[in-house]
N, C-alpha and C positions, 0 to 999 in steps of 0.2 A: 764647445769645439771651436779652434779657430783657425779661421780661415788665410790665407799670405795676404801679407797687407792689408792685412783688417782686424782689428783690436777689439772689435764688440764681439760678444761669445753667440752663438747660433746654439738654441737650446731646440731639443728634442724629445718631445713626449707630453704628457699630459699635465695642467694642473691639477693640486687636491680641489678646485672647487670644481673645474671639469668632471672630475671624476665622483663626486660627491652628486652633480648632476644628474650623471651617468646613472647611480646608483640609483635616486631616487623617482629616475622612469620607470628603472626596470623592478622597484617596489612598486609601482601604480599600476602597472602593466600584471604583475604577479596578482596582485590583489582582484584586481578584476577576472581576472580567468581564473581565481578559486572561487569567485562567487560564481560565476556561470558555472564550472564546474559541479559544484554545490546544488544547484538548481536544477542541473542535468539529472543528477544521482537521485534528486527528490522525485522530477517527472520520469524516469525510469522508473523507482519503487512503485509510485501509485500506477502507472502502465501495468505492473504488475499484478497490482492490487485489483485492479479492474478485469483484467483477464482472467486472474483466479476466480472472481464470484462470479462468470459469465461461463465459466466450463462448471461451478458447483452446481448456478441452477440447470444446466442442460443436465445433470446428474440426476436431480432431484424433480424437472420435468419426466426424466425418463423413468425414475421411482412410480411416480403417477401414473404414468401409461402402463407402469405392470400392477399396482394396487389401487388405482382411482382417487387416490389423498396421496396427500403430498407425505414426508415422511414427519414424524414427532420432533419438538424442540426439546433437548435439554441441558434447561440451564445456560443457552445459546449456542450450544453446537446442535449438529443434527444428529437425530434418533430414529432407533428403526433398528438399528446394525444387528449382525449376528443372528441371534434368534426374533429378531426385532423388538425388543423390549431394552435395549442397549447402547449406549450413546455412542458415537459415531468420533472420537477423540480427534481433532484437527489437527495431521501428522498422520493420521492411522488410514487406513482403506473404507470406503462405504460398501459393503456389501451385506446382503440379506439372504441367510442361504447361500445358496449356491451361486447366485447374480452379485456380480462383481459391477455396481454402478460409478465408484470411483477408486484407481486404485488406491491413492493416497489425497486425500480433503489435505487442499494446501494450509501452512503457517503463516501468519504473520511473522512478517521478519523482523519487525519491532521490536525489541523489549518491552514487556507488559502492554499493547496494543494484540487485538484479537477479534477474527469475524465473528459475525453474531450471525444468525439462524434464526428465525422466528415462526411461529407458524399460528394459524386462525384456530380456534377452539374445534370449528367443525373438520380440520386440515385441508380444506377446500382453497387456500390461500398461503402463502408465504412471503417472505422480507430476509434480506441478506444485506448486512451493513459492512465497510473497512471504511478508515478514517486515511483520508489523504493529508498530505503532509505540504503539498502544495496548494496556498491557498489563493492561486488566481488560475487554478483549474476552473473551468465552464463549469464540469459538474460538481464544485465544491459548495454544500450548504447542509447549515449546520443541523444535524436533525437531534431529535430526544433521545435518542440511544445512546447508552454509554459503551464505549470500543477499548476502552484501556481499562487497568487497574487502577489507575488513580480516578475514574469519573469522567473523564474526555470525551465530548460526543463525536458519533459518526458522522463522516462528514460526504456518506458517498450512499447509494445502496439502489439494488434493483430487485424488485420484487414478482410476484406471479401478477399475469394483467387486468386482474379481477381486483385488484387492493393498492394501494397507494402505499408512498413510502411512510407517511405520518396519518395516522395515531401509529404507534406500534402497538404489532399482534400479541399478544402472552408467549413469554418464554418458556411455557412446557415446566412439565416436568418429568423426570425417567419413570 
């Protein structure tokens, strides 16, 4: 643009390397708020994960308080359902008879990842494992149960206060 009496052009607007700049802030900027992003969605699901086995065993305490044992493993879910002789399929309701003690035993929302259920030979004792995805949770370590289909151990688990989370109990069977 020129101005009266002035022969040098006045330019307006940006250069490509400005802009080139420009862009590549707001790709460093992008990239870091999907990793936190990323990291949110992981501490979310295990928040999750952790709340689900904390309302199972208040299920599964409360089993006890109407039968004295805890209820049967099988196969890693919980047993007992139905006529009690019947596995208790995670997705499905816990109930015994007539006592509705959960309506629906939560999923893993993972693909191939899945709680485990354990329980002591005499059922005087129980272990409940999920596998966190974040691993600089406090309470992430690694234990000998396997929580996925591919062999991946649990990396979390709260048990009844008479048994620790390792050795693991016998998995039952129906």
């Amino acid at each position: 643009m020129k101005s009266r009496g002035d022969k040098r052009m006045v330019n307006k607007g940006f250069t490509l390397i400005e802009i080139l700049i420009a862009v590549a802030i707001m790709g460093i900027l992008a990239s870091v708020g999907f990793g936190a992003y990323t990291v949110s969605l992981q501490k979310s699901r295990d928040a999750a994960r952790k709340s689900d086995l904390s309302q199972i065993a208040k299920a599964i305490e409360a089993y006890n308080n109407d039968y004295g044992v805890y209820p049967g493993s099988c196969g890693g879910a919980v047993g007992g359902c139905g006529n009690g002789r019947q596995s208790c399929d995670w997705g499905k309701d816990f109930s015994v008879e007539n006592r509705v003690y959960m309506k629906r035993l939560p999923v893993e929302s993972k693909s191939g990842w899945t709680y485990v259920y354990l329980v002591g030979a005499d059922r005087k004792s129980y272990q409940l494992y999920a596998r966190l995805e974040n691993e600089k949770d406090p309470n992430f370590k690694v234990l000998k149960t396997s929580c996925t289909t591919s062999g991946e151990a649990c990396t979390y688990g709260v048990s009844s206060a008479n048994v620790d989370l390792e050795p693991p109990l016998s998995s039952g069977s129906c």
